[in-house]
N, C-alpha and C positions, 0 to 999 in steps of 0.2 A: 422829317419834322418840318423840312422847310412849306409844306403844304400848309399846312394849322401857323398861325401868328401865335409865338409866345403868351401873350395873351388870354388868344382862348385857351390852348393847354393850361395856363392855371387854371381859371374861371373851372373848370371843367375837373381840375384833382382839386380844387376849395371844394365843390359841391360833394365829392363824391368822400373827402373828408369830413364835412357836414354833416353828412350820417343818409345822404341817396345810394341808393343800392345802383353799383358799377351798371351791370343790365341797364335799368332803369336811367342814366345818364346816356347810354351810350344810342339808344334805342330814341331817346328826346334828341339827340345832335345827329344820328343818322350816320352812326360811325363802328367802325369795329371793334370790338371789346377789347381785341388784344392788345391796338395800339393804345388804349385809353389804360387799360391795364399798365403797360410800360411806363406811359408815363404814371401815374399809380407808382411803380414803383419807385422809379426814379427818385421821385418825389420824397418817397419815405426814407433809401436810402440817402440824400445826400441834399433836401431842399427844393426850395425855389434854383439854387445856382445851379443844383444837378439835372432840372427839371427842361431850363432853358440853354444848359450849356450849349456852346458852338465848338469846340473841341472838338474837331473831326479827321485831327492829322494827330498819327501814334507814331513812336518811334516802333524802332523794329526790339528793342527791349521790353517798351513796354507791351508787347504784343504775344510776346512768350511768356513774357510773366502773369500775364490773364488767362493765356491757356495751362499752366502748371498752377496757377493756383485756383482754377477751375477744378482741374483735376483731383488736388490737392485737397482740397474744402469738398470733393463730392459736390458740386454745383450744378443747379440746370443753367445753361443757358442765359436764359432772363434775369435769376438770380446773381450772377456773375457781372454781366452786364451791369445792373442797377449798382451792386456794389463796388464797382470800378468804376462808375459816372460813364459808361459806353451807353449811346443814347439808343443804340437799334439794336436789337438778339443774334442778327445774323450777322453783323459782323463778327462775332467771335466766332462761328460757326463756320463764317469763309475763313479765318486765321488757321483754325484747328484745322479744316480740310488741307490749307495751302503745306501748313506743317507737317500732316500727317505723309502727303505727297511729294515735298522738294525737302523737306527737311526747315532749315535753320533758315537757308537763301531765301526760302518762299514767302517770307515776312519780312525781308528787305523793302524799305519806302521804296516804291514805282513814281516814276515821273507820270504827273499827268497830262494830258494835253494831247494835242495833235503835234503827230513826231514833225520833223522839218522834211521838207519836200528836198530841198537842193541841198547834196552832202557839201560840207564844210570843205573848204580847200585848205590844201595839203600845203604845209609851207617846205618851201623847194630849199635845201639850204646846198645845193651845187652848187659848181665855181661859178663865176661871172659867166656871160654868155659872150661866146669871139666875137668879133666885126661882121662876118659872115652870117651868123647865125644874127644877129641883128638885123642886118639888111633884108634878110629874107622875112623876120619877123614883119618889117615893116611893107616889103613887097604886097605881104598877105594882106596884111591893114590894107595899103592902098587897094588891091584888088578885091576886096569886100565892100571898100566905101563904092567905089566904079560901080558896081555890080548894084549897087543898092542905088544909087542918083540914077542910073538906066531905068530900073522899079519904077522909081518914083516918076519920072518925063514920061514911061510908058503910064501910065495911070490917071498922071493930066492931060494928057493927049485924051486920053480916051474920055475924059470929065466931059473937055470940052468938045468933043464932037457929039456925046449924047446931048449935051447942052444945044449944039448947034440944032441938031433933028428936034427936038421940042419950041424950039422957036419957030 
């Protein structure tokens, strides 16, 4: 839905409420019947708010409750849909598949997003760390920073001798 501005989706179920034959609207915008349909329906079940809802996050209740009472009512799909305010056919279609396949868990909310690269650290709840075991933490420090200023002197050395050959 995000493709079409709220907008024209109405402009477009006013006309075909006006008494234009669906064909005939969908055929003048250069669109496909089904989705023009849809909303058609939407429209008649639940309004302008059903029309242009943004609702697009279900709990995992109400997502079994559309597929039994899918089932329950004999519904197609679209039918189902419209009369739930679900603004697309196929999401109850993915729900039913996911249910039919994992069960109950399979309509658990998913996180959306790109997962996190770097795993979360672990909080250490050990004893303090000896004297020993410090020192060496910090050995390591210092012979990493050592290591890294060596890097870096090799690297301006090297700036300024290309520097030198281009003069």
């Amino acid at each position: 839905m995000s493709k079409f501005s709220k907008e024209f989706c109405l402009k477009l179920v006013l006309e075909i409420e006006g008494g234009q034959p669906l064909r005939a609207v969908a055929r003048k915008y250069g669109m496909a019947r089904s989705t023009l349909r849809n909303w058609w329906r939407n429209y008649g079940a639940g309004g302008i708010d059903q029309l242009i809802s943004t609702n697009q996050r279900y709990t995992q209740e109400f997502k079994l409750h559309a597929i039994e009472y899918r089932w329950a009512n004999d519904l197609s799909y679209s039918q189902a849909a419209a009369k739930l305010g679900i603004l697309s056919v196929n999401t109850i279609l993915t729900w039913e598949k996911r249910y039919l396949e994992q069960g109950v868990d399979g309509l658990r909310d998913s996180k959306k997003g790109r997962p996190a690269t770097m795993p979360k650290e672990e909080t250490k709840s050990k004893a303090p760390a000896t004297r020993e075991q410090e020192l060496e933490a910090q050995i390591a420090q210092l012979r990493m920073e050592n290591a890294y200023l060596k890097k870096l002197n090799a690297l301006v050395a090297k700036r300024e001798e290309s520097e030198k050959k281009t003069k």
